[in-house]
PABA-199942 format. One record per residue (C-alpha): residue number from 1; residue in three letters; x, y, z. Coordinates in steps of 0.05 Angstrom, whole numbers. Layout:
<nodes>
NODE   resi   resn       c1       c2       c3
NODE    NUM    ala        X        Y        Z
...
</nodes>
This chain:
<nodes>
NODE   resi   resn       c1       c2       c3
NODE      1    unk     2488     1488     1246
NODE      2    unk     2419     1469     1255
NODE      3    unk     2366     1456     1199
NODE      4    unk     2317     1503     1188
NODE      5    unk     2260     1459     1223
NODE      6    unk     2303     1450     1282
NODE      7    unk     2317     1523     1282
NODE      8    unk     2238     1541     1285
NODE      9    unk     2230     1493     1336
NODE     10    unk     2280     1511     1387
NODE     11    unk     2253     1583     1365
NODE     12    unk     2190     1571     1384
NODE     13    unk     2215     1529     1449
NODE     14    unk     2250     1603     1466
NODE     15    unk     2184     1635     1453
NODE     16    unk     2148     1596     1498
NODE     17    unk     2198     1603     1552
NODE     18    unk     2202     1670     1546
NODE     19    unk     2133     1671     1556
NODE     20    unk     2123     1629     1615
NODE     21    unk     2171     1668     1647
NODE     22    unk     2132     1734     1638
NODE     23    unk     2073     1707     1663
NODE     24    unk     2102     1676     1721
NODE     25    unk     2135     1738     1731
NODE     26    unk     2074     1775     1724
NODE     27    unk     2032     1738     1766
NODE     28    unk     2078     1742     1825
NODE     29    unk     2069     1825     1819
NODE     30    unk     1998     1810     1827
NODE     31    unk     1995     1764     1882
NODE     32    unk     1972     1802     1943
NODE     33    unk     2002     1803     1992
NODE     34    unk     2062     1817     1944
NODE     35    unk     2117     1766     1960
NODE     36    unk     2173     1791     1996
NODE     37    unk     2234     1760     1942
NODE     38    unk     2197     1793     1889
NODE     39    unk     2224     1863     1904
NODE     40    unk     2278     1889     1856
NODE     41    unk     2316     1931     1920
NODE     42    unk     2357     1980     1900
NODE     43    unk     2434     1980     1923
NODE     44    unk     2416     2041     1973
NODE     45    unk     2411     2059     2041
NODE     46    unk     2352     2029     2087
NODE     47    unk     2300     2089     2062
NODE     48    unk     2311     2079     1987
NODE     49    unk     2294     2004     1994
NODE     50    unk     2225     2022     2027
NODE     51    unk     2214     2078     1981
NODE     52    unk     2225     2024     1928
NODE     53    unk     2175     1977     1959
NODE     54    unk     2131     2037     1951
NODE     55    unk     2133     2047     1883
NODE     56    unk     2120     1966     1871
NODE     57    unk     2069     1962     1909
NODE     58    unk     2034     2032     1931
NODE     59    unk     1985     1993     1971
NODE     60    unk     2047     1973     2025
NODE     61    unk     2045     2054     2040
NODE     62    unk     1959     2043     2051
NODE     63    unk     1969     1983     2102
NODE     64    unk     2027     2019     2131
NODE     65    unk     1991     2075     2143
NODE     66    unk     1922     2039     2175
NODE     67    unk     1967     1993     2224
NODE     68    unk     1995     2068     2244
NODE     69    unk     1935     2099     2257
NODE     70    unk     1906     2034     2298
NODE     71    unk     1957     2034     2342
NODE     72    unk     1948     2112     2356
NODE     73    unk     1875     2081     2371
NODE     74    unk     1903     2046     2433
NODE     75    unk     1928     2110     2454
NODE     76    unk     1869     2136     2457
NODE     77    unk     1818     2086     2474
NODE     78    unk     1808     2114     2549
NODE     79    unk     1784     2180     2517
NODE     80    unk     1734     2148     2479
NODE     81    unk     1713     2114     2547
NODE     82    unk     1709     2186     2578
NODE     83    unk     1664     2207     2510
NODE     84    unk     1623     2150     2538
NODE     85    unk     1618     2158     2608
NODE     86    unk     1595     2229     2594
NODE     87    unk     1546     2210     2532
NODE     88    unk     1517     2161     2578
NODE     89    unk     1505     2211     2633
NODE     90    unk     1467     2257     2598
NODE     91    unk     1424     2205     2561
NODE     92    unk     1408     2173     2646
NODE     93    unk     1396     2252     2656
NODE     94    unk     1347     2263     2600
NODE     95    unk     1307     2210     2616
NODE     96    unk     1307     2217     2695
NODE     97    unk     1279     2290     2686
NODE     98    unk     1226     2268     2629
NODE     99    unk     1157     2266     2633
NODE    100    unk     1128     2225     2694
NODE    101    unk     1103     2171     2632
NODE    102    unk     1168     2151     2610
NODE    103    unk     1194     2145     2684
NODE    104    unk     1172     2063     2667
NODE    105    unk     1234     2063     2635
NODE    106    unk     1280     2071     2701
NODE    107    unk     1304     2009     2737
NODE    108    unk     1292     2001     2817
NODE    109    unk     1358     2041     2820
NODE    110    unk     1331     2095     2786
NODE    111    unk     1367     2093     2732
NODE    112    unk     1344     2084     2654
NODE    113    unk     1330     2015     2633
NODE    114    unk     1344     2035     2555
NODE    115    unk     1413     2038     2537
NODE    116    unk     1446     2101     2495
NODE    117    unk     1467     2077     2432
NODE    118    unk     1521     2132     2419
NODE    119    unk     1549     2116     2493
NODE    120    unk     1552     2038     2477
NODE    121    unk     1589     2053     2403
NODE    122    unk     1637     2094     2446
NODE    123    unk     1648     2043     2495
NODE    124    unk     1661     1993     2439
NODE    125    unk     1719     2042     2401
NODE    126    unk     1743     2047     2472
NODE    127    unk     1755     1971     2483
NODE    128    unk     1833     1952     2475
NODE    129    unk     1821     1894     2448
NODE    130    unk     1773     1914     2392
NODE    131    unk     1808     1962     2362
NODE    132    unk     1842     1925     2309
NODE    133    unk     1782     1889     2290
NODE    134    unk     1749     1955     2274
NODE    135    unk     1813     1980     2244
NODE    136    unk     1817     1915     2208
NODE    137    unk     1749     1931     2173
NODE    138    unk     1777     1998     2143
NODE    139    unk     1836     1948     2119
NODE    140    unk     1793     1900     2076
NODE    141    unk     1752     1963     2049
NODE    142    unk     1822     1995     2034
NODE    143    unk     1840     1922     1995
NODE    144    unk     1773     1919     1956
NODE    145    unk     1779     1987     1935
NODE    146    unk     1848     1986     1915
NODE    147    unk     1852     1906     1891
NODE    148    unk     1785     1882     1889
NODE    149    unk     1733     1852     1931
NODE    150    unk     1754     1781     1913
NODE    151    unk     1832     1790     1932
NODE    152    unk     1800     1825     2000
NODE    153    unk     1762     1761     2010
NODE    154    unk     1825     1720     1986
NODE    155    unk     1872     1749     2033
NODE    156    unk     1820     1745     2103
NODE    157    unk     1786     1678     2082
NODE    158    unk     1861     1628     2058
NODE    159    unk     1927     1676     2077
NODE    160    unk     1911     1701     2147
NODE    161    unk     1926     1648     2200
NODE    162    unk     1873     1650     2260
NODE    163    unk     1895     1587     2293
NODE    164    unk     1933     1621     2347
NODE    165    unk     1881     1680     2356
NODE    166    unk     1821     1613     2360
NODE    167    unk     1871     1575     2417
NODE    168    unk     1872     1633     2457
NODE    169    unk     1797     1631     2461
NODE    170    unk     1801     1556     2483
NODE    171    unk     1860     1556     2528
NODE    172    unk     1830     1624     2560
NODE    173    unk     1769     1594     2576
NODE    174    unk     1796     1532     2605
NODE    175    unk     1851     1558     2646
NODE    176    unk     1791     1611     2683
NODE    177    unk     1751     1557     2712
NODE    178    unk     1743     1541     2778
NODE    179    unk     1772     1477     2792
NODE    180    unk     1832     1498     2744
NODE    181    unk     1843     1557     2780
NODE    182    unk     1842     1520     2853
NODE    183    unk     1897     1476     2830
NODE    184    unk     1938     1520     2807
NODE    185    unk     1925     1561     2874
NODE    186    unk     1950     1503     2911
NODE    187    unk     2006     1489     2867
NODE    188    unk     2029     1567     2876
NODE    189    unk     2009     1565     2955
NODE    190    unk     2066     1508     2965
NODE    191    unk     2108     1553     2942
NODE    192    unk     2081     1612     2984
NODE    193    unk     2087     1579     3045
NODE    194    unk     2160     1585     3052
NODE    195    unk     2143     1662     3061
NODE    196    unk     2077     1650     3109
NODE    197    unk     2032     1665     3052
NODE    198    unk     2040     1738     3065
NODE    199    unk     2017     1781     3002
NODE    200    unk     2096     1793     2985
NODE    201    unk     2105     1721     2979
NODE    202    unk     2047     1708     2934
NODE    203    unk     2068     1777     2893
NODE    204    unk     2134     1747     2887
NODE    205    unk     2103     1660     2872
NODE    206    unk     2056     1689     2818
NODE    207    unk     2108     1729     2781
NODE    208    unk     2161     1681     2782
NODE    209    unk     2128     1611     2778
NODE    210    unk     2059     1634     2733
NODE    211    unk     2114     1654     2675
NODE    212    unk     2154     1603     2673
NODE    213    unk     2097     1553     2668
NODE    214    unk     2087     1580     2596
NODE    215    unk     2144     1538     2575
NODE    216    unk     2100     1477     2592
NODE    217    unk     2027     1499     2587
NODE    218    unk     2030     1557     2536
NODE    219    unk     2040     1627     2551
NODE    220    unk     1964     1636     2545
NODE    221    unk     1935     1586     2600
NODE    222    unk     2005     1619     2636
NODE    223    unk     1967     1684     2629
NODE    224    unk     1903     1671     2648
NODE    225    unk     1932     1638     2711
NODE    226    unk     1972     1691     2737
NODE    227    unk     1938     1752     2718
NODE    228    unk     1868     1713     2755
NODE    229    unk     1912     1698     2822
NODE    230    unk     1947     1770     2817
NODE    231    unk     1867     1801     2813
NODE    232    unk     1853     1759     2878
NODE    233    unk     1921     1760     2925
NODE    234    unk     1943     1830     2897
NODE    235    unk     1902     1876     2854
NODE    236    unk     1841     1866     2907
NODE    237    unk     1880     1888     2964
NODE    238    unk     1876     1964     2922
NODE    239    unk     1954     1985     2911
NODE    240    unk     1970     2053     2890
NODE    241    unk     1969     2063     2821
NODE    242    unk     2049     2068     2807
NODE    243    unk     2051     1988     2835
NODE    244    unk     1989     1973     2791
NODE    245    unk     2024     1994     2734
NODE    246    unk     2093     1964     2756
NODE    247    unk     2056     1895     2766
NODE    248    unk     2032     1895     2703
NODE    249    unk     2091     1911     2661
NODE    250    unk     2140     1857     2703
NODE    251    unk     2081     1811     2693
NODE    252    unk     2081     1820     2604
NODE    253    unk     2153     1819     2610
NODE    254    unk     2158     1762     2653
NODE    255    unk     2108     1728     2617
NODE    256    unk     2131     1738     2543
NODE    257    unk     2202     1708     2567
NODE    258    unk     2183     1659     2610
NODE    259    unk     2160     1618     2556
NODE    260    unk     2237     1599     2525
NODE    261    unk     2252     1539     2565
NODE    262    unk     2217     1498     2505
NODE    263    unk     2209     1503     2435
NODE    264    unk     2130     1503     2437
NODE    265    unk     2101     1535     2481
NODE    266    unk     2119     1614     2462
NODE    267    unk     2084     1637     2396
NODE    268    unk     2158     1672     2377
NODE    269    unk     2204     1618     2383
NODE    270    unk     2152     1565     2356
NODE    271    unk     2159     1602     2288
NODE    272    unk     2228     1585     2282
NODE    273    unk     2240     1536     2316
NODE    274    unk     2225     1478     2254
NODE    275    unk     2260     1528     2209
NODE    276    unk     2320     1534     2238
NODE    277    unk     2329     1472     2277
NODE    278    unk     2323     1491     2350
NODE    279    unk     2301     1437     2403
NODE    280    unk     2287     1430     2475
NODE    281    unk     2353     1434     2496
NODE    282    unk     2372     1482     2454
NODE    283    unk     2325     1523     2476
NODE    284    unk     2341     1526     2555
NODE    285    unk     2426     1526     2534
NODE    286    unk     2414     1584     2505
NODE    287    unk     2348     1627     2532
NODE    288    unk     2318     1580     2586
NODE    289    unk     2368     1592     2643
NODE    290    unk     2383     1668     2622
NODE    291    unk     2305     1685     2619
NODE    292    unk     2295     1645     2699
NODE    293    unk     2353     1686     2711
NODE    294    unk     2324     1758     2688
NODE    295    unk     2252     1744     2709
NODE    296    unk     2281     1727     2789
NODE    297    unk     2326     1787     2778
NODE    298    unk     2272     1841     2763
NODE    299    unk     2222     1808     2798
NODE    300    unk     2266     1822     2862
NODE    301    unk     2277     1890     2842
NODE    302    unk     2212     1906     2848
NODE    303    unk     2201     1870     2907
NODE    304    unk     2251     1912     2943
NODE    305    unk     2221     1979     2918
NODE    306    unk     2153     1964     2932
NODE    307    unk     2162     1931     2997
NODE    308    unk     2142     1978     3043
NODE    309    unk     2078     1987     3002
NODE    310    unk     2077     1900     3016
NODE    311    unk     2081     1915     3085
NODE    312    unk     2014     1964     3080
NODE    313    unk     1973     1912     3037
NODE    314    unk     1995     1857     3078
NODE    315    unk     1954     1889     3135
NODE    316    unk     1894     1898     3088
NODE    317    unk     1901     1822     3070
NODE    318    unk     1898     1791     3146
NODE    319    unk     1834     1844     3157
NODE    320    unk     1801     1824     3098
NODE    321    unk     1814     1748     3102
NODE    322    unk     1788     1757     3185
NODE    323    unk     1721     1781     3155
NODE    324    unk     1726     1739     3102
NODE    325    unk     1736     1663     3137
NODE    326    unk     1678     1682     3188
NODE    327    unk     1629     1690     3129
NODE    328    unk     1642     1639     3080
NODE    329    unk     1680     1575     3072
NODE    330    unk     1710     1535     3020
NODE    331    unk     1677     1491     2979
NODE    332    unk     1718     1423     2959
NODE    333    unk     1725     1398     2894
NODE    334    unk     1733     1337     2887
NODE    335    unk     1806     1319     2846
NODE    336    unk     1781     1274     2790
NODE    337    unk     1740     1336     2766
NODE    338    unk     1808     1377     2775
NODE    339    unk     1843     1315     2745
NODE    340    unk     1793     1309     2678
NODE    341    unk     1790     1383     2667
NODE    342    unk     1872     1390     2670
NODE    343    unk     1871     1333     2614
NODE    344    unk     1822     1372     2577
NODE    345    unk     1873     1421     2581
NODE    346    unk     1932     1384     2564
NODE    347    unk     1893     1355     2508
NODE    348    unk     1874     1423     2479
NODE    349    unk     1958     1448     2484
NODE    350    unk     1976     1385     2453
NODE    351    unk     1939     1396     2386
NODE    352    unk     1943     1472     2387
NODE    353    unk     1959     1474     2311
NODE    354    unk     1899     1441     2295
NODE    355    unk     1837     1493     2302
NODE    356    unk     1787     1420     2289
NODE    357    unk     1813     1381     2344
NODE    358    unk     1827     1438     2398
NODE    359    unk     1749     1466     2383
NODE    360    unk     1724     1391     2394
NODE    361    unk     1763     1388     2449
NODE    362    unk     1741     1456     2474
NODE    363    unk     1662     1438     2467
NODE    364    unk     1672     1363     2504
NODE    365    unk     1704     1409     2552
NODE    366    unk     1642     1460     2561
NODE    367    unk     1587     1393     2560
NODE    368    unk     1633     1368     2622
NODE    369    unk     1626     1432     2657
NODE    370    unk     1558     1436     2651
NODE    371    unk     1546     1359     2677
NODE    372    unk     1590     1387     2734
NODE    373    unk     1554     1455     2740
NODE    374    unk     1555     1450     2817
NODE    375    unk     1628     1448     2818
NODE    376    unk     1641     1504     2764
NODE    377    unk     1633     1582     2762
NODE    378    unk     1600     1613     2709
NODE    379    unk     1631     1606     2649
NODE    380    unk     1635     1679     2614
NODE    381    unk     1664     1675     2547
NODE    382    unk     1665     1756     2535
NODE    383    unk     1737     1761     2561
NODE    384    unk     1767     1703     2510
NODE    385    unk     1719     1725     2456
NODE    386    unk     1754     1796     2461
NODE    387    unk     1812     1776     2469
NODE    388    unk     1815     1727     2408
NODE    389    unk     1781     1784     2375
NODE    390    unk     1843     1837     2388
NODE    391    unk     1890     1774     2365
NODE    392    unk     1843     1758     2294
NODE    393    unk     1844     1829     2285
NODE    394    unk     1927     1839     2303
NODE    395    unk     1947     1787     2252
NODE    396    unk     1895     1820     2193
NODE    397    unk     1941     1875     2197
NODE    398    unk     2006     1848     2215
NODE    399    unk     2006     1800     2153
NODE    400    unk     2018     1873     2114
NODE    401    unk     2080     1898     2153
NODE    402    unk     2126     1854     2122
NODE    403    unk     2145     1892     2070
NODE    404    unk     2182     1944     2120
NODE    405    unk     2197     1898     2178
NODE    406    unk     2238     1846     2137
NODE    407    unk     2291     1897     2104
NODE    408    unk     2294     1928     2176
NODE    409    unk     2319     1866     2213
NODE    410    unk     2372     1844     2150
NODE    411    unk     2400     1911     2161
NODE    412    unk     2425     1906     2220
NODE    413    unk     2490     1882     2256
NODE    414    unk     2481     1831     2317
NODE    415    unk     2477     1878     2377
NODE    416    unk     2434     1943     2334
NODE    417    unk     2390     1874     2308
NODE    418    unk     2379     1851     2379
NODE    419    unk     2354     1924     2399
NODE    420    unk     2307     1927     2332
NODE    421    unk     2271     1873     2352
NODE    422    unk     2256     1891     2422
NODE    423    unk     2239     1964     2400
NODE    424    unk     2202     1929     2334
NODE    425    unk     2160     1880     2379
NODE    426    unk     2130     1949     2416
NODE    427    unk     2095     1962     2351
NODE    428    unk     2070     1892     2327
NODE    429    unk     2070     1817     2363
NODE    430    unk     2132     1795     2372
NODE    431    unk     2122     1725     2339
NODE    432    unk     2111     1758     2270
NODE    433    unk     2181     1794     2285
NODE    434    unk     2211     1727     2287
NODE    435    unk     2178     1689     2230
NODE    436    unk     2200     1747     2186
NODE    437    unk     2271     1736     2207
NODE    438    unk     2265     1666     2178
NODE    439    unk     2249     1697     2110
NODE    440    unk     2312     1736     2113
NODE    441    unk     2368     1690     2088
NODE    442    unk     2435     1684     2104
NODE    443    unk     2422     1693     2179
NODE    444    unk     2482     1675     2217
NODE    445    unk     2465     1636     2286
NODE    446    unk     2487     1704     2326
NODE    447    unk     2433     1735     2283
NODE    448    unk     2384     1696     2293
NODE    449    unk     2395     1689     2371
NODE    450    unk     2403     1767     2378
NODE    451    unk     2328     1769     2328
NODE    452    unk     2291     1716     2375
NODE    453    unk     2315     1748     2445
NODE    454    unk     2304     1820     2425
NODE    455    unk     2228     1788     2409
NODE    456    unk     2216     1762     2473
NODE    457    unk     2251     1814     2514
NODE    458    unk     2203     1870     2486
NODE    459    unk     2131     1826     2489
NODE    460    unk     2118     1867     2553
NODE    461    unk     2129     1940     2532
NODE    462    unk     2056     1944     2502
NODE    463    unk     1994     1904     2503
NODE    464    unk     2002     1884     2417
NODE    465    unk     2074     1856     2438
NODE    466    unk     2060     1795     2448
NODE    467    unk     1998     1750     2437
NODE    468    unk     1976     1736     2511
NODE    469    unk     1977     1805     2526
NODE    470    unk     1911     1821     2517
NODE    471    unk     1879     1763     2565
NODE    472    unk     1924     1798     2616
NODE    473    unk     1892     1870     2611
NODE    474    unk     1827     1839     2595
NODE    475    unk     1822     1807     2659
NODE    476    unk     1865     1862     2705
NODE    477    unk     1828     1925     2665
NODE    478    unk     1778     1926     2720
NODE    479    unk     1824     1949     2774
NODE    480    unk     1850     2016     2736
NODE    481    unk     1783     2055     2737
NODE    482    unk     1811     2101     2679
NODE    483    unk     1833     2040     2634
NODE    484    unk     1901     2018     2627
NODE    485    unk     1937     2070     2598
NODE    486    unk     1994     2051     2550
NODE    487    unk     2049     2101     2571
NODE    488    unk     2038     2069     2641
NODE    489    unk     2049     1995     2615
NODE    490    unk     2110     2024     2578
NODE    491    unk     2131     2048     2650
NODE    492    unk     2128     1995     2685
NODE    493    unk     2158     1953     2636
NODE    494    unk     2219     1983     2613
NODE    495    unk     2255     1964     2681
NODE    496    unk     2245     1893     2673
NODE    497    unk     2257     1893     2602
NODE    498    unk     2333     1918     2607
NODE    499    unk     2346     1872     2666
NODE    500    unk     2323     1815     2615
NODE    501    unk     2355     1846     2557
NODE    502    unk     2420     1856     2598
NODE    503    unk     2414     1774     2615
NODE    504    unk     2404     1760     2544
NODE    505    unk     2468     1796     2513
NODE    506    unk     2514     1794     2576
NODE    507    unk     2503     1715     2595
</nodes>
């Protein structure tokens, strides 16, 4: 037995523990957002467990709820650009039938110099890529209101990670500049030349060659590069609006799997890569070969439905090209511009974790293309800004979702996991899918292939899929004159995506 003192001290040792305990306890129900082991799930079915998470933490049913209605904004975005077309038009009317002293304020066009400012919010809750950035503001009001101001701040300012969203910006901007662009062209056109440069073999180059350059130079700069050469050798040449559509869908797909040969280049299997041990090799033994495999496969398939509508735009190619040689000619650039602005590049991929070093790298870039301002288009920044924008905005919300996602995926047996994650990625990017499935432990290595494949195999179905998404539409928008409508991406992607997700279960 112990003396009394040493009974009163190893009581109040107890005490204190007790105590510590409870706080710690405490103060991991009021971290925000709440961590995902601190859930006491009940021994039910899928449903109870979220209604549990619920009742812990109402505010999961608030963010929930916001991400929800966002992505119903995307739905409609190209109403709200009808709203503006038509606000617009009345406003140009108004002013064009005022009195003859206000007609100062028509351009040489006739039309009104001063903008409507109802027409211009419209046009802005009609972008794609702004909408979770405006969604993203109800968010943080939601947080203060609910948690406070300061855990709003908190939770924006030191938990949200906009590296990724920032790269896209610099690699975006990079890969769209002339001299980039031309080498790339020239890289592609070797290829193209084994089919005579006709517009089926650059349909076919770009969609098979752009992607799988991801695993190498990120599926951003990827991106950039083959949506820029499909708006020139494709998009220009006006097909109908069912091989529009088609195009794009094969490219997301394409895109969001071609990325797999390596462990670094594609946002989803960077995340778990480190975590769970998978390499280079790795990485093309098990999903390199299978993706090159898919992306010829569909890319084919397509080829073959479409190629009589080749055949048509083919003709509109060598008449537009005869007009075109006899007016202008090509301006050389001379290689150790290409050469510096390729490094600048490489540089910027190289250190793509580190938002200090890519942004230096990213303004050296811009002072070296104004010093070679003769040899450069203009530089428009609108496109990444957006872009980087929708991304900023996409993570805001996505860092919420957690709290349903994760129980979701541990659910699940290999093959209904592998179809969760492609259906899952449809409704928020596919690389948070994944770095929630290294949260969820005791993940066999089926599991976590069948998690990772079903990622990348659905990063095409909709434009929040998968990060370089949006630079895609952003720079193709312009050739589907009622905006890109999401049940069309859907259609045109759903082809390609069971092609690929036949390659990843059945090889």
């Amino acid at each position: 037995m112990f003396s009394p003192p040493t009974s009163r001290v190893l009581g109040l040792a107890g005490a204190l523990l007790v105590s510590v305990s409870a706080n710690a306890a405490e103060a991991t129900a009021g971290a925000f957002p709440r961590p995902l082991d601190s859930y006491m799930d009940p021994a039910g079915n899928l449903w109870q467990v979220l209604v549990a998470r619920v009742h812990a933490e109402p505010f999961n049913a608030v963010a929930a709820l916001i991400f929800l209605l966002a992505i119903v904004h995307t739905f409609l975005a190209g109403r709200f650009r009808h709203w503006a077309h038509v606000v617009e038009e009345r406003h140009a009317h108004r002013i064009i039938h005022a009195a003859p002293a206000t007609k100062a304020s028509l351009d040489e066009d006739g039309r009104p110099i001063e903008v409507s400012f109802w027409g211009q919010v419209l046009h802005f809750l009609g972008e794609v890529e702004a909408v979770f950035g405006i969604w993203g503001i109800v968010l943080m009001v939601a947080i203060g209101s609910m948690k406070g101001w300061t855990t709003a701040v908190d939770y924006v300012g030191h938990k949200v990670n906009f590296t990724e969203a920032m790269f896209v910006v610099v690699i975006m901007a990079m890969a769209s500049t002339r001299p980039v662009l031309r080498c790339a062209e020239k890289c592609l056109q070797a290829v193209a030349n084994l089919g005579k440069r006709t517009t089926g073999a650059w349909w076919l180059t770009i969609l098979i060659i752009a992607p799988v350059l991801g695993s190498f130079i990120t599926e951003p700069a990827a991106m950039t590069i083959g949506a820029l050469l499909l708006a020139q050798r494709f998009y220009a040449l006006q097909p109908s609006r069912r091989f529009c559509y088609a195009t794009l869908g094969l490219l997301f797909v394409n895109v969001s799997v071609g990325g797999t040969m390596t462990h670094f280049a594609a946002p989803p299997v960077l995340m778990v890569a480190g975590p769970w041990g998978w390499d280079m090799p790795f990485m093309f033994l098990h999903f390199g070969w299978k993706a090159l495999t898919g992306i010829v496969a569909a890319t084919l398939l397509y080829y073959f439905i479409f190629r009589r509508e080749l055949a048509v735009l083919e003709q509109r190619r060598a008449e537009a090209e005869a007009k075109a040689a006899a007016a202008t000619a090509e301006v050389r650039i001379p290689g150790w511009i290409t050469v510096v602005q390729l490094g600048f590049m490489a540089l910027a991929v190289s250190v793509a974790h580190y938002p200090a070093l890519f942004v230096a790298a990213f303004l050296f870039f811009l002072a070296f293309g104004q010093a070679t301002a003769h040899h450069q288009n203009r530089l428009d920044l609108r496109a990444p800004l957006l872009v980087g924008f929708f991304l900023a905005g996409l993570v805001v919300h996505g860092g919420l979702q957690g709290w349903w996602i994760s129980p979701v995926l541990s659910s699940l047996a290999e093959l209904p996991l592998f179809i969760g994650a492609t259906v899952l990625t449809a409704f928020n990017d596919n690389a948070a899918i994944t770095y929630l499935a290294t949260l969820v432990p005791d993940f066999t290595d089926a599991l976590k292939y069948a998690v990772v494949a079903g990622a990348v195999t659905g990063g095409g179905l909709t434009v929040i899929a998968n990060a370089p998404n949006p630079a895609g539409q952003n720079i193709l928008q312009r050739y589907f004159p009622e905006g890109i409508s999401p049940l069309g991406l859907l259609a045109g992607a759903v082809a390609p995506t069971a092609i690929l997700g036949a390659c990843f279960i059945l090889l």
